[in-house]
Structure formats: C-alpha cells, structure tokens
GUTORKE-516799 format. One record per residue (C-alpha): chain; residue number from 1; x, y, z; residue in three letters. Coordinates in nm, 3 decimals. Each point is the difference from the previous one (the first is absolute). Example, Ala and Ser with C-alpha at 12.3 -4.5 7.8 and 13.67 -1.06 7.14 Angstrom:
BEGIN
 chain   n      px      py      pz res
     A   1   1.230  -0.450   0.780 ALA
     A   2   0.137   0.344  -0.066 SER
end
This chain:
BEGIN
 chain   n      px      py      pz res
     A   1  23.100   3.740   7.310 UNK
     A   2  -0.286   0.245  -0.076 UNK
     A   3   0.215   0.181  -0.249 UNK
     A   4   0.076  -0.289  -0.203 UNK
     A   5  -0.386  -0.045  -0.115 UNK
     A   6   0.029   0.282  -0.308 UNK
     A   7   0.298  -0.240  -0.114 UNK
     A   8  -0.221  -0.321   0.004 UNK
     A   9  -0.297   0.150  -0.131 UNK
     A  10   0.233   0.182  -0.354 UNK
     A  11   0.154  -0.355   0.010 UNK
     A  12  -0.362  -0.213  -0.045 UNK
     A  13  -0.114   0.284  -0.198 UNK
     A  14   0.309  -0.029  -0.213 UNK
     A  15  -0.034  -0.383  -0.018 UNK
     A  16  -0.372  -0.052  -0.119 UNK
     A  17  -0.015   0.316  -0.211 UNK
     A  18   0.302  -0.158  -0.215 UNK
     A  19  -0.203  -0.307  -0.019 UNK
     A  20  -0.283   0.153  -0.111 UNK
     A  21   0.151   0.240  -0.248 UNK
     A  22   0.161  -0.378  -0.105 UNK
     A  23  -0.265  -0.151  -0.006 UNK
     A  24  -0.236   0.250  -0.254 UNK
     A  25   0.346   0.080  -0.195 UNK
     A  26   0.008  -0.410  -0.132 UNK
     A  27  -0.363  -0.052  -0.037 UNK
     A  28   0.002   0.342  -0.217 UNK
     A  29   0.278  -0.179  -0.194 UNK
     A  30  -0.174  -0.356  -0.030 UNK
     A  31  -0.338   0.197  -0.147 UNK
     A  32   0.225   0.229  -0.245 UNK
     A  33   0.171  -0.391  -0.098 UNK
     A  34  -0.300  -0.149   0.008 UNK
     A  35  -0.139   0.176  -0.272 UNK
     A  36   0.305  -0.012  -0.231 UNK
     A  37  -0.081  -0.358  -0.037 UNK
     A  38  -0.173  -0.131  -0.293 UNK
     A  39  -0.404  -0.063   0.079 UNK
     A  40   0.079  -0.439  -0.115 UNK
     A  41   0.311   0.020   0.231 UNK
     A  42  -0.205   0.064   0.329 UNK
     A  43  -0.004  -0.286   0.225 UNK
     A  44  -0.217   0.240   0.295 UNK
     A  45  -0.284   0.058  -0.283 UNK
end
C-alpha cells in the first residue's frame, strides 16, 4: 500500500492542475471576448 501514494499524489496533482490551467485558459478567453464587444453592447458595464 505504501507504494501506491506517488500514484495518488501525480493523480490529484494531475486533476486540480488541469482545472486550474482550465480554469485561467477560459477566463483569459472571456477578457480577450469581452473586449471585442462594442462599449453600448455591454450588459456587465
């Protein structure tokens, strides 16, 4: 059982580091869209 911790650990690291890198890649893509958008268009301003 001791052996299998190195798997875990890549696995959660694996898991929540693709969420992340999810995560800041669409909110880098919502800003960049955001701003293509006409200033009398914007409903969050």
């Amino acid at each position: 059982m001791s052996g299998n911790w190195g798997y875990i650990a890549a696995a959660w690291i694996i898991v929540f580091g693709g969420l992340a890198g999810y995560a800041i890649r669409t909110i880098v893509r919502g800003r960049s869209l955001s701003k293509q958008v006409p200033a009398e268009k914007r409903r969050w301003s």
